[in-house]
C-alpha positions in Angstrom: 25.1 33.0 8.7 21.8 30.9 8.3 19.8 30.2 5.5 16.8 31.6 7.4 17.8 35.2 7.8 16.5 37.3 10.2 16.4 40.9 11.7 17.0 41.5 15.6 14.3 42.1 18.1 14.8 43.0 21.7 18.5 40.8 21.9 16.5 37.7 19.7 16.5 36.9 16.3 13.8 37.2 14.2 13.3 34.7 10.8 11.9 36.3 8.1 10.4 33.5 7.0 8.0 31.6 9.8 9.7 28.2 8.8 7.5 26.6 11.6 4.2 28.1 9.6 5.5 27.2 6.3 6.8 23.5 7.5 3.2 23.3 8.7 1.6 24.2 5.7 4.2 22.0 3.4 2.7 19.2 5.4 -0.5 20.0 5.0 -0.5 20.5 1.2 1.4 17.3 1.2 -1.2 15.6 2.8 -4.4 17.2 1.1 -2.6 16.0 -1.9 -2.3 12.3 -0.7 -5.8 12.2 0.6 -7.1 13.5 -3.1 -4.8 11.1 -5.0 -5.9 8.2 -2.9 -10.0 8.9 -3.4 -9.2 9.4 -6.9 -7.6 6.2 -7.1 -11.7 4.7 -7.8 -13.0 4.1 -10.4 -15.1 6.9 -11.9 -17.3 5.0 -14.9 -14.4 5.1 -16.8 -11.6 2.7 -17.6 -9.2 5.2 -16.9 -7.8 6.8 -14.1 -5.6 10.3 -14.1 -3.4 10.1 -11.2 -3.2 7.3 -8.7 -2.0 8.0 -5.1 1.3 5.3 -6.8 2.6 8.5 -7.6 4.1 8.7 -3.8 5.6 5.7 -4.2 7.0 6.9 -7.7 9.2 8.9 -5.3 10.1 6.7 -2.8 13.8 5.7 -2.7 13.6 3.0 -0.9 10.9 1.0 -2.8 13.1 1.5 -5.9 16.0 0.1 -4.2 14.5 -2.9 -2.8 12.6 -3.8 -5.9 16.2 -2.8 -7.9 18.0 -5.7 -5.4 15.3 -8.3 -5.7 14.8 -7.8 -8.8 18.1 -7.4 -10.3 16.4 -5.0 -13.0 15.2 -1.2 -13.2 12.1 0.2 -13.1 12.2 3.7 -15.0 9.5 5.5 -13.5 10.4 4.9 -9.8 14.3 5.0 -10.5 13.7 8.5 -12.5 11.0 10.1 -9.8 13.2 8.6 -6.9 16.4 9.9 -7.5 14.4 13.8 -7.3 14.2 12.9 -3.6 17.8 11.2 -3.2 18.9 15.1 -5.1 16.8 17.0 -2.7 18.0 14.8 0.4 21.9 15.4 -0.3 21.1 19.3 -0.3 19.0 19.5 2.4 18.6 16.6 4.6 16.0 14.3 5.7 13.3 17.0 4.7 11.2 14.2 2.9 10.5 13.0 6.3 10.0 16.8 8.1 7.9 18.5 5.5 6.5 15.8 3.2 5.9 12.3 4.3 2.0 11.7 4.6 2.4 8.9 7.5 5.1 11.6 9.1 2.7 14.3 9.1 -0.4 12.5 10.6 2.1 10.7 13.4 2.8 14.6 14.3 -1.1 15.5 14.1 -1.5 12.2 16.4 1.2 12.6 19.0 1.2 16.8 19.1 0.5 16.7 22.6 3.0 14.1 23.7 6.4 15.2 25.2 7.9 12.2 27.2 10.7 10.7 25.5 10.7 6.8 25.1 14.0 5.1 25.7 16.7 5.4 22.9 15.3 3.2 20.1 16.3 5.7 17.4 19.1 2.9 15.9 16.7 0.2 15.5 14.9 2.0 12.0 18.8 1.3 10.4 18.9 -2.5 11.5 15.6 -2.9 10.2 16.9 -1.5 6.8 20.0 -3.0 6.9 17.9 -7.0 7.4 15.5 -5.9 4.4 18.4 -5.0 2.4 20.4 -7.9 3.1 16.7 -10.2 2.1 16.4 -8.1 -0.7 19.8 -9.0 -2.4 18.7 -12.8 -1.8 15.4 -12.0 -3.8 13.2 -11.1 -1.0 10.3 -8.6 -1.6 9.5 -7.1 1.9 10.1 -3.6 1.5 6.5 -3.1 1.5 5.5 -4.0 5.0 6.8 -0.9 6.6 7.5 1.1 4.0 5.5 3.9 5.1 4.0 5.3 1.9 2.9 1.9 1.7 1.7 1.2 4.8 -0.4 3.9 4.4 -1.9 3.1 1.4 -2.4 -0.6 2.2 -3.8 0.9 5.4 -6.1 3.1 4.6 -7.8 0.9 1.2 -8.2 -2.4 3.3 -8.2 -1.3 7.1 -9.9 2.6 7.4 -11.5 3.1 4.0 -14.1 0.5 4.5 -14.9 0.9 7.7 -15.2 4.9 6.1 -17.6 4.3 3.7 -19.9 2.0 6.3 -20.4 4.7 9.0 -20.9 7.8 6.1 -23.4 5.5 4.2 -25.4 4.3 7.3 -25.1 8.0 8.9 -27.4 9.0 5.5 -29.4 6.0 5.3 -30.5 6.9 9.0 -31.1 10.7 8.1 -32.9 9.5 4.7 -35.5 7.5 6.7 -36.2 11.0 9.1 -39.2 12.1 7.3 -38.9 15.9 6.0 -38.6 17.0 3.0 -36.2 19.5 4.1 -33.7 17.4 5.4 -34.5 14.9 2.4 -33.5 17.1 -0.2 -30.0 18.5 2.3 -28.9 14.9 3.0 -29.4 14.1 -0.5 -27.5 17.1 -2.4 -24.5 16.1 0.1 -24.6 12.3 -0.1 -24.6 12.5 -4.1 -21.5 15.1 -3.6 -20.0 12.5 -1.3 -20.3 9.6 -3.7 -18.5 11.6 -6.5 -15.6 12.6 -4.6 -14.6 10.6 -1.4 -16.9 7.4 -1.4 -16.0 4.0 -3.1 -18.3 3.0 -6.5 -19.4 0.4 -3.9 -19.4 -0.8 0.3 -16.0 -2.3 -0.1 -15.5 -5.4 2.1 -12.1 -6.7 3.1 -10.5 -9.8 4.5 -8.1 -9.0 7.3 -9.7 -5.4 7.7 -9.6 -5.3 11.3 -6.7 -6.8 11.4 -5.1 -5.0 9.1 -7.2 -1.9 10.1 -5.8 -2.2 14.1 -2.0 -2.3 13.0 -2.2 0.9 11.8 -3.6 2.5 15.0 -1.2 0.7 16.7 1.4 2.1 15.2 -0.5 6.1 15.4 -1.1 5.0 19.5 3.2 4.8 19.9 3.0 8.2 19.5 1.4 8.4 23.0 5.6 6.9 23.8 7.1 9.8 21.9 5.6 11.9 19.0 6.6 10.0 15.8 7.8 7.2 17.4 7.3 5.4 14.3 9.6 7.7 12.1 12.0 8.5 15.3 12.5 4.5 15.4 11.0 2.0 13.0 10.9 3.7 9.3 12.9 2.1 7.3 12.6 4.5 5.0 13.6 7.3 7.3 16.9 5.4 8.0 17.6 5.1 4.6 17.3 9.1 4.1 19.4 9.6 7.4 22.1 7.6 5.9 22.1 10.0 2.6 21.1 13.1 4.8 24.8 12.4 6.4 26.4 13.7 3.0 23.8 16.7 2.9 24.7 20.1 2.0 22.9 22.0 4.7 24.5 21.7 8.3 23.5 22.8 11.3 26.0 25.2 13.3 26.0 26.2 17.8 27.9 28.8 18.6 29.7 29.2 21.9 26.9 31.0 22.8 24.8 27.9 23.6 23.7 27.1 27.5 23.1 23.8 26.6 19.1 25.0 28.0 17.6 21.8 26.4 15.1 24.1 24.8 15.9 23.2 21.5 15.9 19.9 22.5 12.0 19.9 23.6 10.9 21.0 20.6 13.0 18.6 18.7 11.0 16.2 16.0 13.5 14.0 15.5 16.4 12.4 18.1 18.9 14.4 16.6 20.1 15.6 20.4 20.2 19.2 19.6 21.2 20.2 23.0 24.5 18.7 23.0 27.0 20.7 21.5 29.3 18.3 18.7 27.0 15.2 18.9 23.9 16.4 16.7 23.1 13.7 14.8 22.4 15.0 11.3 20.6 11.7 10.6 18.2 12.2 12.7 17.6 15.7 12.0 13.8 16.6 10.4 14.9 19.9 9.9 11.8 21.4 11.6 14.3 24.2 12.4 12.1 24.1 15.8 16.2 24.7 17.6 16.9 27.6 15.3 13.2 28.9 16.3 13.5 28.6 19.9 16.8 29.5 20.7 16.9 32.2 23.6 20.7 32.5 22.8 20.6 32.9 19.0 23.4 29.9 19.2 21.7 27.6 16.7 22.1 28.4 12.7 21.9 26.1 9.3 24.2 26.7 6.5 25.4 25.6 3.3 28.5 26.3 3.5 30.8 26.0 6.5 32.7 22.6 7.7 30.1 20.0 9.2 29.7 19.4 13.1 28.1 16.8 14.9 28.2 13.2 15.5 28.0 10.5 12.8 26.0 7.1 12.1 26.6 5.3 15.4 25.3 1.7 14.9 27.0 -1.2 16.7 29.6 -3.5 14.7 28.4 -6.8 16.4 24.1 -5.8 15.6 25.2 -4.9 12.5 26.2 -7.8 11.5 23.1 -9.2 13.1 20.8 -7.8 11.3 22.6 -8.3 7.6 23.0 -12.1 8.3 19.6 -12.2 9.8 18.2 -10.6 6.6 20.0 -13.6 4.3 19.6 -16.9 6.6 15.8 -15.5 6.6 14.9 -15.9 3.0 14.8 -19.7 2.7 13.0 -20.2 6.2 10.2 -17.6 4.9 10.5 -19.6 1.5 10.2 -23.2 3.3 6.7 -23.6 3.0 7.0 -22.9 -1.0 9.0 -25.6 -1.7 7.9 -28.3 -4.1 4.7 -27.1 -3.2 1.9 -27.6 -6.5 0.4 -24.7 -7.3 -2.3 -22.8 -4.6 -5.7 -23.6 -6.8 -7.4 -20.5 -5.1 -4.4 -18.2 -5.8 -6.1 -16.5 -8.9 -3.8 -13.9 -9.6 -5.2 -10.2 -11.5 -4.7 -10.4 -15.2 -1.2 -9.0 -16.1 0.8 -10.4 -12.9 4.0 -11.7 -13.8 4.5 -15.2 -12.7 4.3 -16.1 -9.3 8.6 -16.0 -8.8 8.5 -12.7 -10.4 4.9 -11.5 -9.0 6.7 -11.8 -5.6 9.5 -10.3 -6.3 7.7 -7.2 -7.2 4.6 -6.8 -5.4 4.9 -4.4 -2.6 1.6 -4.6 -1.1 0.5 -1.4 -1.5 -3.5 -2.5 -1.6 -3.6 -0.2 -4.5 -5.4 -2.8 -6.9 -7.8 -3.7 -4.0 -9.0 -0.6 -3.8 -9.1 0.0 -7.4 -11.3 -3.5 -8.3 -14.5 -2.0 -8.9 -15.7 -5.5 -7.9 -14.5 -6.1 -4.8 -13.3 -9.4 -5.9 -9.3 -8.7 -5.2 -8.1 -9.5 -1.4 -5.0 -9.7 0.6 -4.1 -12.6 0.9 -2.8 -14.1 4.4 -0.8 -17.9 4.1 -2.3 -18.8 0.2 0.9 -17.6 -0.9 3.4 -18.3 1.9 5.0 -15.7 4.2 6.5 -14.1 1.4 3.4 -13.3 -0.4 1.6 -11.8 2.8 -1.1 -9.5 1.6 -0.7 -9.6 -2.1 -3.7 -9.9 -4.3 -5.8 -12.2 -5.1 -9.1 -12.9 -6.5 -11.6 -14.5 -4.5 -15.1 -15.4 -7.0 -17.0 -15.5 -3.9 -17.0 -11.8 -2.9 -16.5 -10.3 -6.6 -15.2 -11.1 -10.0 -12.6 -9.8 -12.4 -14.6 -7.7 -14.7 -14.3 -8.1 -18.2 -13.5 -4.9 -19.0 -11.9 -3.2 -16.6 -7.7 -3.1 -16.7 -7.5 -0.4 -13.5 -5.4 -3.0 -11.5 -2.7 -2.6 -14.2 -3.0 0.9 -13.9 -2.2 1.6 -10.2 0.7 -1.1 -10.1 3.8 1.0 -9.1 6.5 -1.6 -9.7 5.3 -3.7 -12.6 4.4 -7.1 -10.3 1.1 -6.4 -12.3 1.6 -5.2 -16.0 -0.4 -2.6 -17.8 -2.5 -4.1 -20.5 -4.3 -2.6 -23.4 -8.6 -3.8 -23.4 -7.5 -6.1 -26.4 -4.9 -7.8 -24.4 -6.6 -8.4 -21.2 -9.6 -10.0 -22.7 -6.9 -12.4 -23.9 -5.5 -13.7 -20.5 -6.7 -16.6 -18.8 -6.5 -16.3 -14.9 -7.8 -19.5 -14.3 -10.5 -21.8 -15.2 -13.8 -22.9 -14.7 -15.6 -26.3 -13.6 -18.7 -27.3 -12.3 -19.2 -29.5 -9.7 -22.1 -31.7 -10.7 -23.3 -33.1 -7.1 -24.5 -29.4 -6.9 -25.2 -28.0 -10.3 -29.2 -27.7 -10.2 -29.4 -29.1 -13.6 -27.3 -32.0 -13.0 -28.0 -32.5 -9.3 -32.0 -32.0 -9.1 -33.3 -32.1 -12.3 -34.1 -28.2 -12.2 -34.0 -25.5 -14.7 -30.8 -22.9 -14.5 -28.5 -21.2 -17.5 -26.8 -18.0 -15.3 -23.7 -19.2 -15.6 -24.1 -18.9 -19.2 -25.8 -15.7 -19.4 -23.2 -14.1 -17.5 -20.2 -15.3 -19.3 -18.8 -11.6 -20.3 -16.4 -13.8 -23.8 -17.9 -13.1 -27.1 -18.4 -16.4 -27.9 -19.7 -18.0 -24.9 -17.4 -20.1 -22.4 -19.9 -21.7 -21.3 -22.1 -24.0 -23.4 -25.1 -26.5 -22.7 -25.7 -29.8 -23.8 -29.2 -31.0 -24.0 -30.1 -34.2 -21.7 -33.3 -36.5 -21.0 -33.4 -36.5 -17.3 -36.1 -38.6 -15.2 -38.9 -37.2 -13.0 -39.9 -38.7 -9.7 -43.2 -39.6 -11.6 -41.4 -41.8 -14.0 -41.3 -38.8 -16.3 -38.7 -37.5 -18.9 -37.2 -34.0 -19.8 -35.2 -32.2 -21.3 -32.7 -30.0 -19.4 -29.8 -27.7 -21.1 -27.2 -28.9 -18.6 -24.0 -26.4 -18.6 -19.8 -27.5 -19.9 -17.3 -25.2 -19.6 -15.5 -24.4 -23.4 -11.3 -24.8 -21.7 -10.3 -22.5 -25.0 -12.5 -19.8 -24.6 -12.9 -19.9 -20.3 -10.8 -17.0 -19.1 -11.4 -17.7 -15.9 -12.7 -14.2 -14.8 -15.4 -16.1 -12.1 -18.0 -14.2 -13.0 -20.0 -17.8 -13.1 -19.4 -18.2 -9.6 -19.9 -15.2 -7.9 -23.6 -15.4 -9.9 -24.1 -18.7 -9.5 -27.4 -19.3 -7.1 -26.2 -22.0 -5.1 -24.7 -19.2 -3.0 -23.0 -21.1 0.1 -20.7 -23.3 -2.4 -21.3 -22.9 -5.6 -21.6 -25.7 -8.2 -19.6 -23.8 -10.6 -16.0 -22.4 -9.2 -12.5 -21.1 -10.5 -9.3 -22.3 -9.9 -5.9 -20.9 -11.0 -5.1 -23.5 -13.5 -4.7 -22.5 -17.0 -3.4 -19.3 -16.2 -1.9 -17.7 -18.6 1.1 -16.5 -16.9 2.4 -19.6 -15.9 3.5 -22.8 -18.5 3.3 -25.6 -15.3 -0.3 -24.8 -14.1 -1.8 -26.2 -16.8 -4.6 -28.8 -17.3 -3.0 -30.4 -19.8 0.7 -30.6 -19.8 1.1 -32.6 -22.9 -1.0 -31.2 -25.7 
């Protein structure tokens, strides 16, 4: 008997409940509630946020277990919230990837229209799990990359939000230069509602936007190949549920009533092979319950109880092994280019990252604290920090600075690679230091009049101090100029000196990552 139910109708069955509608609708809500977390994750005025969009990665199995491997150590939250979807996968299946996964749902919005079948590239998701795996247990962070929860979130922060808030912005710029009062006051009321919901506190601008940006349509066109190509064949994520979904407690039953039509089969999500009576695969199966729905036979059924049929995990021995020995002999040829390498001077970490080893380990470049930084000032990085550290945060002083009171960054981490800090104990970090660079300094270099690096210095007592000098005019002259020194106990190393500083195409004060805080190597002085 099925789970569904049903009543008969002219010969067909009937479900009670429209599981097509209500898969729809769980999809839907699932989404609405990811697009809402994510525009919440800005900041509002407030250092505070209520729930980041990190919660969906709170639930993600797979990020838990990579971080757990790389790692060696246990992060509560994700362990705690992840296990709820390993519980609900061993009862009913792969239904994270049917009924909640945000990417999942817009890859079926995307390809809804597409019904050619690509060829069968449904194994290569587990060999692509099985080389992270293998990296991870050698240390090696790159769950990340194609995790799809975040993907997503890395994609839409750095690659669609920006380009987002450009065209809405310049749309009402254009309609706010129409004269009329009429439309004045429209655009207005709606603009001001847009800026307190889905709009960024500022434009944000991005490194690698495009780039970033055009990977993620990439991966939304393969659905012209097959709808959810992406979830039928790459997620890694998606393998790793398959693999539980094998001990599930709901199974999928064909009577001898079945034609072998191929109907079900058309309307299939997922290359579970419907249409073949013994060879379902269950780990494949989205349990869209599209065969149970379409069934002109009334063959198809799910159950909880009953003895499982179908076919199970069939990966090749030989590309097995492959993949896991691909994953290890990886990790020191992505690491090559780290070794005995000094420390990156521009790789300014955000205050609270765990040192650079650990920061690594952790980080799953989500984009999260991008999109938080109400400055603009953290970016993904590209080769700063090797291969391994591909799109991981870093401050660049040139675009924005790390404000002095803002700890959001901290707040959105989901695996701890940046730590939560209190106000009182962030204003105590040092993130690098501050020097100027006297061939440009005006004071120094021409003689002339400037003291913003020292009026922006957000530390109590001032990092920045002057000394007076006699300096001599072209005339022969003498005057006195306050030319700026940077205090090494009290810089923190937030750039705030830089990004302000008015020699705007290099300017003549800057910030490097020595002195950091997190690290006892990078350090001016060694010896002290």
């Amino acid at each position: 008997m099925s789970i569904l139910g049903g009543i008969s109708k002219g010969g067909h069955k009937v479900p009670l409940l429209p599981l097509n509608k209500l898969r729809r609708t769980s999809q839907g809500l699932f989404l609405l509630i990811f697009l809402i977390l994510f525009f919440e994750t800005e900041s509002k005025g407030r250092d505070e946020l209520g729930y980041p969009v990190k919660v969906f990665l709170d639930f993600d199995p797979l990020i838990f277990l990579v971080t757990l491997l790389s790692n060696h150590s246990i992060i509560k939250n994700l362990f705690l919230l992840s296990m709820i979807t390993v519980a609900l996968t061993l009862v009913l299946g792969r239904v994270f990837c049917g009924w909640v996964c945000p990417l999942g749902t817009i890859n079926s919005m995307v390809g809804f229209r597409t019904e050619r079948r690509w060829r069968d590239w449904h194994r290569v998701k587990y060999y692509i799990l099985i080389f992270m795996l293998a990296s991870s247990v050698f240390t090696l962070q790159i769950a990340g990359l194609l995790d799809p929860i975040s993907l997503l979130i890395r994609s839409l922060s750095i690659g669609i939000n920006p380009s987002f808030n450009s065209i809405i912005r310049s749309f009402f710029d254009t309609l706010y230069h129409i004269e009329g009062p009429l439309i004045t006051d429209l655009t207005e009321g709606i603009y001001t509602l847009l800026k307190k919901t889905v709009l960024s506190f500022e434009q944000p601008v991005f490194r690698q936007e495009i780039f970033i940006a055009f990977i993620f349509i990439g991966i939304l066109t393969l659905n012209l190949l097959e709808r959810r190509f992406w979830c039928n064949s790459l997620c890694p994520l998606g393998a790793f549920l398959g693999i539980i979904s094998r001990f599930a407690l709901l199974k999928r039953f064909v009577s001898v009533d079945c034609t072998e039509c191929g109907s079900c089969d058309r309307t299939c999500h997922g290359r579970a092979a419907p249409d073949k009576k013994g060879l379902w695969r269950q780990v494949e199966c989205l349990y869209c319950f599209n065969c149970e729905r379409v069934c002109p036979e009334d063959a198809v059924s799910f159950s909880l109880r009953g003895k499982k049929e179908g076919a199970g995990l069939d990966l090749s021995r030989r590309r097995f092994i492959i993949s896991a020995v691909s994953g290890a002999i990886a990790v020191p040829f992505i690491r090559l280019d780290m070794i005995k390498r000094n420390p990156n001077p521009i790789l300014i970490r955000p205050p609270g990252a765990l040192s650079e080893e650990e920061f690594i380990k952790r980080c799953v470049k989500c984009g999260e604290c991008m999109k938080v930084c109400i400055t603009n000032g953290l970016q993904p990085t590209l080769f700063e920090a090797g291969l391994e550290g591909l799109w991981t945060p870093i401050l660049v002083p040139g675009l924005g600075y790390c404000e002095y009171r803002c700890t959001l960054c901290g707040q959105v981490c989901p695996t701890g690679a940046i730590k939560r800090l209190s106000l009182e104990e962030k204003v105590k970090v040092k993130i690098g230091l501050a020097f100027i660079n006297k061939d440009r300094c005006l004071p120094y270099a021409h003689g002339r009049e400037c003291i913003v690096c020292e009026e922006v210095c957000p530390t109590p007592e001032k990092a920045i101090w002057f000394e007076e000098a006699e300096v001599k005019e072209k005339n022969g002259g003498v005057k006195k100029l306050k030319q700026p020194k940077v205090d090494l106990e009290l810089c923190i190393g937030c750039g705030i000196c830089e990004t302000k500083c008015p020699v705007i195409d290099r300017p003549a004060i800057y910030v490097t990552s020595i002195g950091e805080s997190r690290s006892k190597d990078n350090q001016l002085f060694l010896i002290k």
